[in-house]
HTML snippet that shows the backbone in 3Dmol.js (N, CA, C, O; Angstrom):
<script src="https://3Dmol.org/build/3Dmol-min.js"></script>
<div id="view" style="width:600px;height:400px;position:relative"></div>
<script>
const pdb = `
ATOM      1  N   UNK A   1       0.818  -1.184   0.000  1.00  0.00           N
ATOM      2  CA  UNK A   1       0.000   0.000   0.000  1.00  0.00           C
ATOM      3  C   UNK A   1       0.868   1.257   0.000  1.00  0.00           C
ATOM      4  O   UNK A   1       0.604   2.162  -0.791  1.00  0.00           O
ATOM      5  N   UNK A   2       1.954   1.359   0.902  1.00  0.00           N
ATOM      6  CA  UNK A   2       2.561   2.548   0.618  1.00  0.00           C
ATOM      7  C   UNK A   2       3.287   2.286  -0.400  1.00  0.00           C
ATOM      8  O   UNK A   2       3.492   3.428  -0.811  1.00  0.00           O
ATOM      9  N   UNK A   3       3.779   1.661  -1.044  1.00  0.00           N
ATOM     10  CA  UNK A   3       4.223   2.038  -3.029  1.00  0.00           C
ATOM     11  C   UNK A   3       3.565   2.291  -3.330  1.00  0.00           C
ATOM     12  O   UNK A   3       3.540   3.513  -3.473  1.00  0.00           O
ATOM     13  N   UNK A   4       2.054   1.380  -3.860  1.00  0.00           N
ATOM     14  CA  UNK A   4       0.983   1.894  -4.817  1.00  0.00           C
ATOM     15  C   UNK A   4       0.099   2.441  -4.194  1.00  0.00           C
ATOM     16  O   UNK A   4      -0.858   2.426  -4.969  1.00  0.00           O
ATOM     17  N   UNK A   5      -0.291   3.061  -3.016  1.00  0.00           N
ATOM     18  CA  UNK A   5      -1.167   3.909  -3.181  1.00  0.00           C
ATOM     19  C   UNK A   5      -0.563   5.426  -2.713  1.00  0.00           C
ATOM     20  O   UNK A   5      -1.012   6.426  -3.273  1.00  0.00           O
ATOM     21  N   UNK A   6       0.307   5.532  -1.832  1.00  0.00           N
ATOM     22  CA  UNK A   6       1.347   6.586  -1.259  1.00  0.00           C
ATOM     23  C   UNK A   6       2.741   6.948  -2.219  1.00  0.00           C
ATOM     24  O   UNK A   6       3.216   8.065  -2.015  1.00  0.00           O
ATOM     25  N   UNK A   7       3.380   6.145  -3.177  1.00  0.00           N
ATOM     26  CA  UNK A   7       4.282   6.648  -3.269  1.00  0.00           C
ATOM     27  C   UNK A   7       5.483   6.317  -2.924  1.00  0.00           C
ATOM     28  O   UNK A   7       6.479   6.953  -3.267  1.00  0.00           O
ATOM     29  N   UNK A   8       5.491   5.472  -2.337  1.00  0.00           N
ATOM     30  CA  UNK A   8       6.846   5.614  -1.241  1.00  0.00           C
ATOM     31  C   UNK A   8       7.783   4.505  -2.035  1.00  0.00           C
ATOM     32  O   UNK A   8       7.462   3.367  -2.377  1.00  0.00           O
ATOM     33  N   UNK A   9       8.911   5.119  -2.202  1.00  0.00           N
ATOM     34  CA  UNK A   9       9.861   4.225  -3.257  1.00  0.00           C
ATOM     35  C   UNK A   9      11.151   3.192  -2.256  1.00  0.00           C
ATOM     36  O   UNK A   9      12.025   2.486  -2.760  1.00  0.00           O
ATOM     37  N   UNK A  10      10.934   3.371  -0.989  1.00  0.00           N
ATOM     38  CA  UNK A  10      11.609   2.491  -0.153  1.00  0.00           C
ATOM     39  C   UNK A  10      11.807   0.979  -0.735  1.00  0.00           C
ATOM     40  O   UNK A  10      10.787   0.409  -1.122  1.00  0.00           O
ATOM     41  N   UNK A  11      12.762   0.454  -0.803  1.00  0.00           N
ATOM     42  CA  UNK A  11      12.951  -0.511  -1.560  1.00  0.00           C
ATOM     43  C   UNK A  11      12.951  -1.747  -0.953  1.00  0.00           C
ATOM     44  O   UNK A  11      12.865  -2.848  -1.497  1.00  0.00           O
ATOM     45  N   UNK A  12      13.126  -1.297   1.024  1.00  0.00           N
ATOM     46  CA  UNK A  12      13.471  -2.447   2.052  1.00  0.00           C
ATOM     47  C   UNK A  12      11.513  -2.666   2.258  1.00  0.00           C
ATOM     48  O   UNK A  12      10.762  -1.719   2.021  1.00  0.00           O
ATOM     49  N   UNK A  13      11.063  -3.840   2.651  1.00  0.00           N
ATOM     50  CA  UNK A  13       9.290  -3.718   2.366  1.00  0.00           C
ATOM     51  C   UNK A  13       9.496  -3.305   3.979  1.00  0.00           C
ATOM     52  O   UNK A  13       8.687  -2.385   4.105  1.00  0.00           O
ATOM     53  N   UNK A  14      10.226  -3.516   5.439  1.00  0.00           N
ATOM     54  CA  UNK A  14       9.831  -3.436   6.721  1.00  0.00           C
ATOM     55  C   UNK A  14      10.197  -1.685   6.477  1.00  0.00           C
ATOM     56  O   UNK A  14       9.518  -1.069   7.298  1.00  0.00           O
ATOM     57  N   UNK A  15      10.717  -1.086   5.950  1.00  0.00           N
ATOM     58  CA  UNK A  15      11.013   0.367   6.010  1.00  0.00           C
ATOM     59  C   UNK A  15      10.042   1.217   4.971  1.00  0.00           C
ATOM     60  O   UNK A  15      10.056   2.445   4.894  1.00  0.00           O
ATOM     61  N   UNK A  16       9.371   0.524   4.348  1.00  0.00           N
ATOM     62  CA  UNK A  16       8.309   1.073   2.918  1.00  0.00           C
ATOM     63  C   UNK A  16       7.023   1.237   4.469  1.00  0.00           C
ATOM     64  O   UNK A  16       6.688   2.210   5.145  1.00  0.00           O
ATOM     65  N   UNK A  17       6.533  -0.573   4.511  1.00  0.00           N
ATOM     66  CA  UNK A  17       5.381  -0.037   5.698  1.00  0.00           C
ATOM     67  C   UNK A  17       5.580   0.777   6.875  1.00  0.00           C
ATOM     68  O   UNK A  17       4.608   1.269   7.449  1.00  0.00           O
ATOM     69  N   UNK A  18       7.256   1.034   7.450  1.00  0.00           N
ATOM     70  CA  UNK A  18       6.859   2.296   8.381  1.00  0.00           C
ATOM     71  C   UNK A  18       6.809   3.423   8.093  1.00  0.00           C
ATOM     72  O   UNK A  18       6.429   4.355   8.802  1.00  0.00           O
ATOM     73  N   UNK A  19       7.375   3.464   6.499  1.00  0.00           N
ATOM     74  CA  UNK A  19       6.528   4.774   5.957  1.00  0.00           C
ATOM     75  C   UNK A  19       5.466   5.030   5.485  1.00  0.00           C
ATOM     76  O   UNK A  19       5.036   6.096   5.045  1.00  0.00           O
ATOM     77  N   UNK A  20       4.936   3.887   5.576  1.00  0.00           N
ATOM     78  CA  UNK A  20       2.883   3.962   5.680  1.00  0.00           C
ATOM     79  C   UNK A  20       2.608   4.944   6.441  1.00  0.00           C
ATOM     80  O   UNK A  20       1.968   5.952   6.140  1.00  0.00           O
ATOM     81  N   UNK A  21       3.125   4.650   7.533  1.00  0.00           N
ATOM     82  CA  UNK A  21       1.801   5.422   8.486  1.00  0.00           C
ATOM     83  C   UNK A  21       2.239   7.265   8.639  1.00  0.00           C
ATOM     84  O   UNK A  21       1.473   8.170   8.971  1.00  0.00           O
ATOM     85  N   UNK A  22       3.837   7.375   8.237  1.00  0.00           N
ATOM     86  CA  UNK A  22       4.079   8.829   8.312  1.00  0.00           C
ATOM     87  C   UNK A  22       3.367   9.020   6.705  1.00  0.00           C
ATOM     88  O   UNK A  22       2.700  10.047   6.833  1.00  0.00           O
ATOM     89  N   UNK A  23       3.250   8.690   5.742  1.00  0.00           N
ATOM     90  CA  UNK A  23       2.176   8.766   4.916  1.00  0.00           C
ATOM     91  C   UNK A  23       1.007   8.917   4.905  1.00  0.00           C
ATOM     92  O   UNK A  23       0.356   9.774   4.307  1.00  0.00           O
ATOM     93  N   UNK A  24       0.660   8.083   5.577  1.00  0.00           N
ATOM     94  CA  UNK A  24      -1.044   8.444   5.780  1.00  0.00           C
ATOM     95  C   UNK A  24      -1.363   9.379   6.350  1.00  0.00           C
ATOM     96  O   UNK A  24      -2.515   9.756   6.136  1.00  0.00           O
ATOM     97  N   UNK A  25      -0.436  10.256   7.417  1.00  0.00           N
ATOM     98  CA  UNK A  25      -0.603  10.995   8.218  1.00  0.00           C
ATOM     99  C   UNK A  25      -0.603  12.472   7.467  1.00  0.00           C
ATOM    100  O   UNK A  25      -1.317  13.465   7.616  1.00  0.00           O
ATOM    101  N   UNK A  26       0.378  12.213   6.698  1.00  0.00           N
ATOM    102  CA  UNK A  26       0.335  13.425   5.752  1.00  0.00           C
ATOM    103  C   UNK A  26      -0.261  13.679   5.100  1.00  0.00           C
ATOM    104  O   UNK A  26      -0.243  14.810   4.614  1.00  0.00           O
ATOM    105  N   UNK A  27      -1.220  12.623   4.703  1.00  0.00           N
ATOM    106  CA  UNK A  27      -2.603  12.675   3.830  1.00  0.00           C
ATOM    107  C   UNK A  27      -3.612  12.919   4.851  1.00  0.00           C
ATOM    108  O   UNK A  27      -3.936  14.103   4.941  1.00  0.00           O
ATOM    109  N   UNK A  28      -4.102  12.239   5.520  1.00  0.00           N
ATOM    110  CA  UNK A  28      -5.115  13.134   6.205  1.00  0.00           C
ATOM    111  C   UNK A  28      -4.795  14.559   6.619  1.00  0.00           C
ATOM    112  O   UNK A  28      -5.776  15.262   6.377  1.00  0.00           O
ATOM    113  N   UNK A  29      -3.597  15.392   7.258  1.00  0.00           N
ATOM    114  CA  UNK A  29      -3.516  16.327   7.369  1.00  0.00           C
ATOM    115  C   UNK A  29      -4.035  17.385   6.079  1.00  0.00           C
ATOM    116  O   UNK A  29      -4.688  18.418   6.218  1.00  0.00           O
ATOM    117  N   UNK A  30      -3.547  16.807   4.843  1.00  0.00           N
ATOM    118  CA  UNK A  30      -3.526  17.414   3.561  1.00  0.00           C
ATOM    119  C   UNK A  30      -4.631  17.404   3.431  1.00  0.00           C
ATOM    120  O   UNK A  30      -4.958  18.317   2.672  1.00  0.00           O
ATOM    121  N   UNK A  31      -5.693  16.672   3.872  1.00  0.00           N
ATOM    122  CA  UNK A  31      -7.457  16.466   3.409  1.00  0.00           C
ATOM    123  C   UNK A  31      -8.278  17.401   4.656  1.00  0.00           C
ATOM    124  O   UNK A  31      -9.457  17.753   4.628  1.00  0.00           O
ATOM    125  N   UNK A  32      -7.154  17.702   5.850  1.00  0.00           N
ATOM    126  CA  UNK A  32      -8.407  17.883   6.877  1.00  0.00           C
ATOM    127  C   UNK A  32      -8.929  17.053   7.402  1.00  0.00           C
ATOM    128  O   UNK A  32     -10.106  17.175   7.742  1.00  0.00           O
ATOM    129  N   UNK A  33      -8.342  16.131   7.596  1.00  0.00           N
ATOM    130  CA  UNK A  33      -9.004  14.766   8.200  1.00  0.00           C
ATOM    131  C   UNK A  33      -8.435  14.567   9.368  1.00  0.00           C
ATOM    132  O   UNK A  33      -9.184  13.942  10.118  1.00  0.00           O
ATOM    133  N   UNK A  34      -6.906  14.977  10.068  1.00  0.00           N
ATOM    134  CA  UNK A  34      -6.241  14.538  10.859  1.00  0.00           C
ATOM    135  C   UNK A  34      -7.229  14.957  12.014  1.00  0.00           C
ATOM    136  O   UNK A  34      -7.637  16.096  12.240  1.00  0.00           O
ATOM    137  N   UNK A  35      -7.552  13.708  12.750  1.00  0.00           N
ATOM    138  CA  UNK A  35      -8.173  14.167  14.231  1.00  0.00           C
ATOM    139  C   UNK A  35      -7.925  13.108  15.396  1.00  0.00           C
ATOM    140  O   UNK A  35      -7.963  11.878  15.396  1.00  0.00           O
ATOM    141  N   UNK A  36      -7.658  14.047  16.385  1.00  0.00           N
ATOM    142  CA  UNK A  36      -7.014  12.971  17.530  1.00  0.00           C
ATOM    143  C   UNK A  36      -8.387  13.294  18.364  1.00  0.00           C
ATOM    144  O   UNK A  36      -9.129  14.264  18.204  1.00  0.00           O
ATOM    145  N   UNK A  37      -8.551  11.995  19.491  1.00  0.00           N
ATOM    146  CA  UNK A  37      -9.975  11.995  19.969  1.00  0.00           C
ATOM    147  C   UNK A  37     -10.225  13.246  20.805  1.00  0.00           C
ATOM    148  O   UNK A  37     -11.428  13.336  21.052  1.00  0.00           O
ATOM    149  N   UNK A  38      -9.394  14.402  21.412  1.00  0.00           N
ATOM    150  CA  UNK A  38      -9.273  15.580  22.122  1.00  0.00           C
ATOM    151  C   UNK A  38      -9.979  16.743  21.014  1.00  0.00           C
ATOM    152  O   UNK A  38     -10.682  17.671  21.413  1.00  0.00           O
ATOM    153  N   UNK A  39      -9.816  16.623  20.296  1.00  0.00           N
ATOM    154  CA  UNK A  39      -9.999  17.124  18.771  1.00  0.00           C
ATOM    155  C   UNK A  39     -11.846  17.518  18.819  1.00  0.00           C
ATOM    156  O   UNK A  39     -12.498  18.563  18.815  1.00  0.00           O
ATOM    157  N   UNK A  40     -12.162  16.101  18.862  1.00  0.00           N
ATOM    158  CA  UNK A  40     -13.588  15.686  18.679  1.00  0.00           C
ATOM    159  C   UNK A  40     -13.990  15.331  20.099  1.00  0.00           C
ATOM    160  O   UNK A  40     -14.735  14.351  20.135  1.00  0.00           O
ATOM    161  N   UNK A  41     -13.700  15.864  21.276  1.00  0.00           N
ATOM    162  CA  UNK A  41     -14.299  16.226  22.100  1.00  0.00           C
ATOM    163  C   UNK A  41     -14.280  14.926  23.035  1.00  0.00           C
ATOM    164  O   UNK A  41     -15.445  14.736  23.384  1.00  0.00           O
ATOM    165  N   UNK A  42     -13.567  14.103  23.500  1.00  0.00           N
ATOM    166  CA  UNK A  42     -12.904  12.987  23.646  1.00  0.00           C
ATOM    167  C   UNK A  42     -12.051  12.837  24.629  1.00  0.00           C
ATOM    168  O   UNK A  42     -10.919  12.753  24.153  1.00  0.00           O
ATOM    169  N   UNK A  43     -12.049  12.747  26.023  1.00  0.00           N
ATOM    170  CA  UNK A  43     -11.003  13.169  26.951  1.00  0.00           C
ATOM    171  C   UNK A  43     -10.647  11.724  27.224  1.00  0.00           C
ATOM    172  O   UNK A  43     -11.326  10.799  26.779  1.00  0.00           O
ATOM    173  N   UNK A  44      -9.433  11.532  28.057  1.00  0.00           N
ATOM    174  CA  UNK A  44      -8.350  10.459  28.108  1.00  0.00           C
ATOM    175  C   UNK A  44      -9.590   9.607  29.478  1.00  0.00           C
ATOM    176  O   UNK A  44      -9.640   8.391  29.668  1.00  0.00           O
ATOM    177  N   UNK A  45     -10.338  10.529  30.141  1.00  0.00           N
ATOM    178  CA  UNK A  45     -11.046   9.833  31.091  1.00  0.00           C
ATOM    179  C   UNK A  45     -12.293   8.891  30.303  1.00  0.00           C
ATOM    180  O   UNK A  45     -13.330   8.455  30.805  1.00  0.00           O
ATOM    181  N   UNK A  46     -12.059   8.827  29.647  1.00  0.00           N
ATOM    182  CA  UNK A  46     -12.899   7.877  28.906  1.00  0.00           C
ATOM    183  C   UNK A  46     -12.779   6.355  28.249  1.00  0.00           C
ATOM    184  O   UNK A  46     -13.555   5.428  28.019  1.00  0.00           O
ATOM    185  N   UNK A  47     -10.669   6.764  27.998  1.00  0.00           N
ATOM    186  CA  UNK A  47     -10.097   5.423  27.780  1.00  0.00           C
ATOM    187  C   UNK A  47     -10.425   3.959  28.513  1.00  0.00           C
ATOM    188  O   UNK A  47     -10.380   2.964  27.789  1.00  0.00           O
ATOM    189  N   UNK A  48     -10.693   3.824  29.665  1.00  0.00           N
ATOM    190  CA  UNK A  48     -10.944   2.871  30.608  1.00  0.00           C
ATOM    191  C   UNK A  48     -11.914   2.552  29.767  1.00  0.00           C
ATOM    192  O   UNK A  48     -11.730   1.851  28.772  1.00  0.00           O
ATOM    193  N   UNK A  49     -13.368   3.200  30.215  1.00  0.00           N
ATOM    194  CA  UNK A  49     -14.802   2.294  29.416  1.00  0.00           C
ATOM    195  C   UNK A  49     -14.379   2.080  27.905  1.00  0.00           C
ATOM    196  O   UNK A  49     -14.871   1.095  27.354  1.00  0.00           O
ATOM    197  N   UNK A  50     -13.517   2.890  27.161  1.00  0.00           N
ATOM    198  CA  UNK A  50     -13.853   2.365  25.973  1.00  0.00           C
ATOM    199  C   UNK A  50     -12.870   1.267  25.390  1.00  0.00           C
ATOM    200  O   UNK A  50     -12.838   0.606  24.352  1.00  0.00           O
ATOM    201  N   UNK A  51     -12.113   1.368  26.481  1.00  0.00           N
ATOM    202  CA  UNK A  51     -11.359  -0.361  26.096  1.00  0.00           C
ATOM    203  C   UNK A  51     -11.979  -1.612  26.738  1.00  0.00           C
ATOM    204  O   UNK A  51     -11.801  -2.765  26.343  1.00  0.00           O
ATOM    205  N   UNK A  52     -12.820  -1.179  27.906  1.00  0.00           N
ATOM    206  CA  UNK A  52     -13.521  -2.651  28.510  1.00  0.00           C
ATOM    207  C   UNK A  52     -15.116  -2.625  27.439  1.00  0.00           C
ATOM    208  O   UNK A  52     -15.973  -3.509  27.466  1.00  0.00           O
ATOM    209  N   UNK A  53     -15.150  -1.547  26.696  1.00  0.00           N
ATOM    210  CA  UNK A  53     -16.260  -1.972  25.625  1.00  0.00           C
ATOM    211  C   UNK A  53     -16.012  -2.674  24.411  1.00  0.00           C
ATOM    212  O   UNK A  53     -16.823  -3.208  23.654  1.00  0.00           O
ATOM    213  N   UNK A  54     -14.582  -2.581  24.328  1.00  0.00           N
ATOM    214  CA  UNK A  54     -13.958  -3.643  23.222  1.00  0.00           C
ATOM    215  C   UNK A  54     -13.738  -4.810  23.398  1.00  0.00           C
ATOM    216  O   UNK A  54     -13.906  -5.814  22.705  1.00  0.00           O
ATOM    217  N   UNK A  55     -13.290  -4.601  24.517  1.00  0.00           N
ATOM    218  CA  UNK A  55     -12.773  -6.349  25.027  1.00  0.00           C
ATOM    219  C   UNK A  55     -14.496  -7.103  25.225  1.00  0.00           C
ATOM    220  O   UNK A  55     -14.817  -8.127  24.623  1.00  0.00           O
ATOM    221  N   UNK A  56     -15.189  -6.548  25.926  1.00  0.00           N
ATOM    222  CA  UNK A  56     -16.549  -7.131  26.343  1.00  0.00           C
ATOM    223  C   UNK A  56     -17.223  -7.413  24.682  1.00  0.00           C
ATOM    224  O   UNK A  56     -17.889  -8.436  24.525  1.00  0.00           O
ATOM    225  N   UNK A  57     -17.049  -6.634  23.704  1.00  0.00           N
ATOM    226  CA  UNK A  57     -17.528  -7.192  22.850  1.00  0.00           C
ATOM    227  C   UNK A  57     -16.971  -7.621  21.794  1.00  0.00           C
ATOM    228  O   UNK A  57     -17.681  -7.864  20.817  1.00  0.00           O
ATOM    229  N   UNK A  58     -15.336  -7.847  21.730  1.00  0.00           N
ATOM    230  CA  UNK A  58     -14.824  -8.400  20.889  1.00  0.00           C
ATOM    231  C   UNK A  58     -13.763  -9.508  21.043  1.00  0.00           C
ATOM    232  O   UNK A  58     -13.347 -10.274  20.174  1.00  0.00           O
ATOM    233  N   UNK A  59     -13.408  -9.418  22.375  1.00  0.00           N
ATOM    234  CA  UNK A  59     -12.468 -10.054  22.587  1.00  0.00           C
ATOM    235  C   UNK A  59     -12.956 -11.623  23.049  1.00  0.00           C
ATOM    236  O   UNK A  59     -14.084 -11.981  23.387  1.00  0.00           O
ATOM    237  N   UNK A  60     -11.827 -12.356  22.954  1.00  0.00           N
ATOM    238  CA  UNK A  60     -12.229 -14.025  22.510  1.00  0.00           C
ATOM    239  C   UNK A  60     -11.418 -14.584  24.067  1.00  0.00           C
ATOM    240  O   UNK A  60     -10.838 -13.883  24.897  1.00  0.00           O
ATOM    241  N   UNK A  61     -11.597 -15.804  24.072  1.00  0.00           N
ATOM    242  CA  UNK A  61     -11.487 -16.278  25.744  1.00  0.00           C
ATOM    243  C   UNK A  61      -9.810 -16.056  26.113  1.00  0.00           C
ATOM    244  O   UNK A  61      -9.447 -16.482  27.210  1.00  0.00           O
ATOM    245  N   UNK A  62      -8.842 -15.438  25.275  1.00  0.00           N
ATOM    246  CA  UNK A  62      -7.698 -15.539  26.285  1.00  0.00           C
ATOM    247  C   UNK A  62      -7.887 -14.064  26.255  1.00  0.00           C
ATOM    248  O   UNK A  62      -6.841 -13.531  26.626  1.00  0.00           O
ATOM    249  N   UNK A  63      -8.892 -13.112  25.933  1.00  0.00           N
ATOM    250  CA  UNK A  63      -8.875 -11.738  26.413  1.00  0.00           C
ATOM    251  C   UNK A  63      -8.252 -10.786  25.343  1.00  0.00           C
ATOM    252  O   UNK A  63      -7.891  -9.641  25.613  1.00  0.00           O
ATOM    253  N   UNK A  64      -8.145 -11.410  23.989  1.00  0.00           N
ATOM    254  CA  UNK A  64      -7.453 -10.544  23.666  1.00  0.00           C
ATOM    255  C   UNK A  64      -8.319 -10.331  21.924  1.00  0.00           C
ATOM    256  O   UNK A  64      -8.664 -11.392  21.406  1.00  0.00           O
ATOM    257  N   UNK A  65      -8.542  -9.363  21.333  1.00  0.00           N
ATOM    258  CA  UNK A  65      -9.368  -8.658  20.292  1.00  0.00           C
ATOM    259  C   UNK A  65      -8.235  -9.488  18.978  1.00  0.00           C
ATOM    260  O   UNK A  65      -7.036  -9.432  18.706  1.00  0.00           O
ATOM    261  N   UNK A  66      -9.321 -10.145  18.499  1.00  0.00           N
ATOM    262  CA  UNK A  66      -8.110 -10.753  16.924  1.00  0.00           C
ATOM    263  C   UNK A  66      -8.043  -9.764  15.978  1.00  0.00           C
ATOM    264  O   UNK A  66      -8.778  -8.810  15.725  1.00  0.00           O
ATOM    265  N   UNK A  67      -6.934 -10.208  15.461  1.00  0.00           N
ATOM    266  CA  UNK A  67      -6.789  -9.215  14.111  1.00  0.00           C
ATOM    267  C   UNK A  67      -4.825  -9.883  13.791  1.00  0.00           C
ATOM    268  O   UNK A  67      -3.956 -10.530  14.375  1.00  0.00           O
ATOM    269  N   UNK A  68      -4.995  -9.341  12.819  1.00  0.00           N
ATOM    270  CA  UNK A  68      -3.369  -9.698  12.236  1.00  0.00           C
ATOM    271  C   UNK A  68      -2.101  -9.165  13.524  1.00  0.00           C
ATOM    272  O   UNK A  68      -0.876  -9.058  13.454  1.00  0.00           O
ATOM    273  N   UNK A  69      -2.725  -9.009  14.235  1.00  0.00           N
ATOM    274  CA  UNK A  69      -1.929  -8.738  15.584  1.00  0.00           C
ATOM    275  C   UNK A  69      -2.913  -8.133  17.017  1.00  0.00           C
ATOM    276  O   UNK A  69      -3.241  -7.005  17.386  1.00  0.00           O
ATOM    277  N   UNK A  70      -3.127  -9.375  17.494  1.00  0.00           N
ATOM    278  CA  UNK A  70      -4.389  -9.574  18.397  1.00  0.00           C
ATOM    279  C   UNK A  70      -3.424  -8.517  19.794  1.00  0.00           C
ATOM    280  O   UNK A  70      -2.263  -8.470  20.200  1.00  0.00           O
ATOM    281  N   UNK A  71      -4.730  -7.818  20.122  1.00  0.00           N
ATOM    282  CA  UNK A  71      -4.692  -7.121  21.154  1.00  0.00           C
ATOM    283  C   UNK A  71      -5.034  -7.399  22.497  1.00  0.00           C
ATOM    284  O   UNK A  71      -5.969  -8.199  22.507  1.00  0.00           O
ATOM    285  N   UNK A  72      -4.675  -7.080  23.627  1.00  0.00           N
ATOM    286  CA  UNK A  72      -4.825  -6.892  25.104  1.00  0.00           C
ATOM    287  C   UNK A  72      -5.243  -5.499  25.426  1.00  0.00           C
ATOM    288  O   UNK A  72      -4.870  -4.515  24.786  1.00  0.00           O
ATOM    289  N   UNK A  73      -6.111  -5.470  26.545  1.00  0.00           N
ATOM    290  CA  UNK A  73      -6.298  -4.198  27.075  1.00  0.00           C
ATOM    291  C   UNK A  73      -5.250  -3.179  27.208  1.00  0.00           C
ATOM    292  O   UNK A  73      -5.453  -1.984  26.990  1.00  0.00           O
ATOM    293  N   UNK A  74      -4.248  -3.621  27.529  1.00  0.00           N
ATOM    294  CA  UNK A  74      -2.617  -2.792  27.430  1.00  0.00           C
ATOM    295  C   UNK A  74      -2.747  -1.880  26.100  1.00  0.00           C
ATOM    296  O   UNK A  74      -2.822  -0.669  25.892  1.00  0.00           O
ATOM    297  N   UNK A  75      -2.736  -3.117  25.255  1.00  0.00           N
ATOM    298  CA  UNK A  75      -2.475  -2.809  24.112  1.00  0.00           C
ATOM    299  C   UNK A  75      -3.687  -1.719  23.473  1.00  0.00           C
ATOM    300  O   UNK A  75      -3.376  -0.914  22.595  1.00  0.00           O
ATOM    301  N   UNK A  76      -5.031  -1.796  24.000  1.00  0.00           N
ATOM    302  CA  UNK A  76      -5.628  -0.734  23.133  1.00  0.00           C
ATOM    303  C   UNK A  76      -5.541   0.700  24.155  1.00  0.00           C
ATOM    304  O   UNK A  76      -5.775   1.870  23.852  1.00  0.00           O
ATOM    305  N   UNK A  77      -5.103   0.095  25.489  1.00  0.00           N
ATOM    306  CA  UNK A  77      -5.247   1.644  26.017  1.00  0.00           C
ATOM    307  C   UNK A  77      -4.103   2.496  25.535  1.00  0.00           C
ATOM    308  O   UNK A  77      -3.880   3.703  25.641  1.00  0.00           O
ATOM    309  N   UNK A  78      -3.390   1.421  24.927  1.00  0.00           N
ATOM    310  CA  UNK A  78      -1.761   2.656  24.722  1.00  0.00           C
ATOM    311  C   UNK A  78      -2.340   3.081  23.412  1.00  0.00           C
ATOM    312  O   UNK A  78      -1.692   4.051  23.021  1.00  0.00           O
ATOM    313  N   UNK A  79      -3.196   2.796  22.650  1.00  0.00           N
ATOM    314  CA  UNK A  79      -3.730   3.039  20.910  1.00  0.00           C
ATOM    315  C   UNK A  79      -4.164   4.311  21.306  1.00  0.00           C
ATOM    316  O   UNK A  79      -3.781   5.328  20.727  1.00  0.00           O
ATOM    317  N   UNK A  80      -5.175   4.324  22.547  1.00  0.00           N
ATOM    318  CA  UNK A  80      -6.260   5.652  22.792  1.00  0.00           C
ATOM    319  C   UNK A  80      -5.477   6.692  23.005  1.00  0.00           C
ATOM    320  O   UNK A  80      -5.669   7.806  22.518  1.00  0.00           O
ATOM    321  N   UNK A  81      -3.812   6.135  24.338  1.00  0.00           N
ATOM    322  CA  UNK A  81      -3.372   7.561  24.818  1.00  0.00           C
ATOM    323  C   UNK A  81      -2.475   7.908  23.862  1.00  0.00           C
ATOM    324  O   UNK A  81      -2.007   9.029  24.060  1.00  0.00           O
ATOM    325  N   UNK A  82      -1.844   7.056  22.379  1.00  0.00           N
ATOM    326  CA  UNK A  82      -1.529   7.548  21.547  1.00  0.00           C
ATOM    327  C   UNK A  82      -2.370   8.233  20.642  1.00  0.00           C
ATOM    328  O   UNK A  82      -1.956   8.703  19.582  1.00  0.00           O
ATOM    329  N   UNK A  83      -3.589   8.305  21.045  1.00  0.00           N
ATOM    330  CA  UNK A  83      -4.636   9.100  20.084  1.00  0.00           C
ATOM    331  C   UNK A  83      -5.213  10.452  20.040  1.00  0.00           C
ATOM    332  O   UNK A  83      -5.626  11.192  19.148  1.00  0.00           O
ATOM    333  N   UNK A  84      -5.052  10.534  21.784  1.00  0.00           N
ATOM    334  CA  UNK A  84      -4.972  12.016  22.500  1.00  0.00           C
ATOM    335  C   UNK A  84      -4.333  12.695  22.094  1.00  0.00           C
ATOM    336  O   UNK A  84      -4.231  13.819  22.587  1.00  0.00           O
TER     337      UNK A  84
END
`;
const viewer = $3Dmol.createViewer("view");
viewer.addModel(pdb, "pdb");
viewer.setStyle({}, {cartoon: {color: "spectrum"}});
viewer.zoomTo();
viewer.render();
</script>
């Protein structure tokens, strides 16, 4: 995705995808899109419920949310306070 849809001529593929995401970032900024949850009215006191609303409804019996790199509560609260 970052060659063909970003651009990015990195030739190593683990150094192309970490320029995914400083890519994408520069595209939403460029669109007006960049918004962190403080932004949209979203305070950090909220992180707690909204990671035990993930886990309660997504997460599978060892506790942790699947995906191509399955998550723990750790793991999404550091997503949120990186989101602030």
């Amino acid at each position: 995705m970052a060659r063909r849809v970003f651009g990015v001529t990195e030739k190593d593929d683990l150094k192309a995808a970490k320029a995914l995401s400083k890519a994408v970032v520069a595209w939403l900024k460029k669109i007006g899109m960049y918004l962190k949850f403080s932004d949209v009215g979203i305070g950090s006191e909220k992180f707690e419920r909204m990671t035990d609303d993930i886990i309660r409804m997504y997460a599978q019996e060892d506790g942790k949310v699947p995906g191509s790199r399955p998550m723990d509560r750790k793991d999404l609260l550091e997503i949120f306070r990186r989101s602030h």
